[in-house]
C-alpha positions in Angstrom: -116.1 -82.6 112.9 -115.9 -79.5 110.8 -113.4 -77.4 110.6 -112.8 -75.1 113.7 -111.3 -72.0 114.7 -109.8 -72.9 118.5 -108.9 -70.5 120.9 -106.7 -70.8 123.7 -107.4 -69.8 127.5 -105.9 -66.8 127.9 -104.7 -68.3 131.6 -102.7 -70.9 130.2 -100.3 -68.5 129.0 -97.0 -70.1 127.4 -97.8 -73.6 129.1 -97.5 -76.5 126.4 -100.8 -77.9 128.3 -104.0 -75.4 127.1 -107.5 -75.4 127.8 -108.8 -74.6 123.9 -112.4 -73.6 123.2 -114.2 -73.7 120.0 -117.8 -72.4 118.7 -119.4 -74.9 116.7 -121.8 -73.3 114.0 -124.8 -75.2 115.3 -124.1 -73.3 118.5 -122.1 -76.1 120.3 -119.4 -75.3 122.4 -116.4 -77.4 121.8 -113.4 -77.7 124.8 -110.6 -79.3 124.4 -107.0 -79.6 126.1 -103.9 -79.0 123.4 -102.1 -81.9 124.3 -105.0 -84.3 123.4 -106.8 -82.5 120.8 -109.5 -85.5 119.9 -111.0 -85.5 123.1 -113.2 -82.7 122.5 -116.2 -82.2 125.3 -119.6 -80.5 123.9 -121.8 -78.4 125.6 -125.0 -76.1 124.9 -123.0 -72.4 125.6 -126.5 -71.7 128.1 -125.8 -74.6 130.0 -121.7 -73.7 130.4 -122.5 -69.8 130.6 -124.9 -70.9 133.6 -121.9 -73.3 135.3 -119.6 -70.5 135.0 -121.2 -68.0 136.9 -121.6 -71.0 139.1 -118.1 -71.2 139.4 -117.1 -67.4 139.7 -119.5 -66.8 142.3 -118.0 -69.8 144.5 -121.7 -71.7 144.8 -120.0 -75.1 143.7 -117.9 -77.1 146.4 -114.3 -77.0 146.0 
């Protein structure tokens, strides 16, 4: 995996348990949580941006 410039969630605030996200430079999203860094989920950023705004806009079941 190359080398990656992770950000954290800006609502996980001081916790020591972050949701990190990473741009791949193929375009691949990369997420990961801090406290297990090799677990890393990938995802086309179209097909997250589109399950975001499903999220936001409540149309997924909670």
């Amino acid at each position: 995996m190359p080398d990656l410039m992770w950000q954290k969630s800006s609502f996980s605030a001081e916790a020591s348990n972050c949701v990190n996200i990473a741009m791949d430079p193929d375009g691949t999203l990369r997420l990961r949580e801090s406290d297990e860094p090799e677990g890393v989920l990938k995802a086309r950023a179209s097909r997250t941006h589109g399950l975001l705004i499903a999220i936001k806009s409540g149309r997924l079941p909670g």
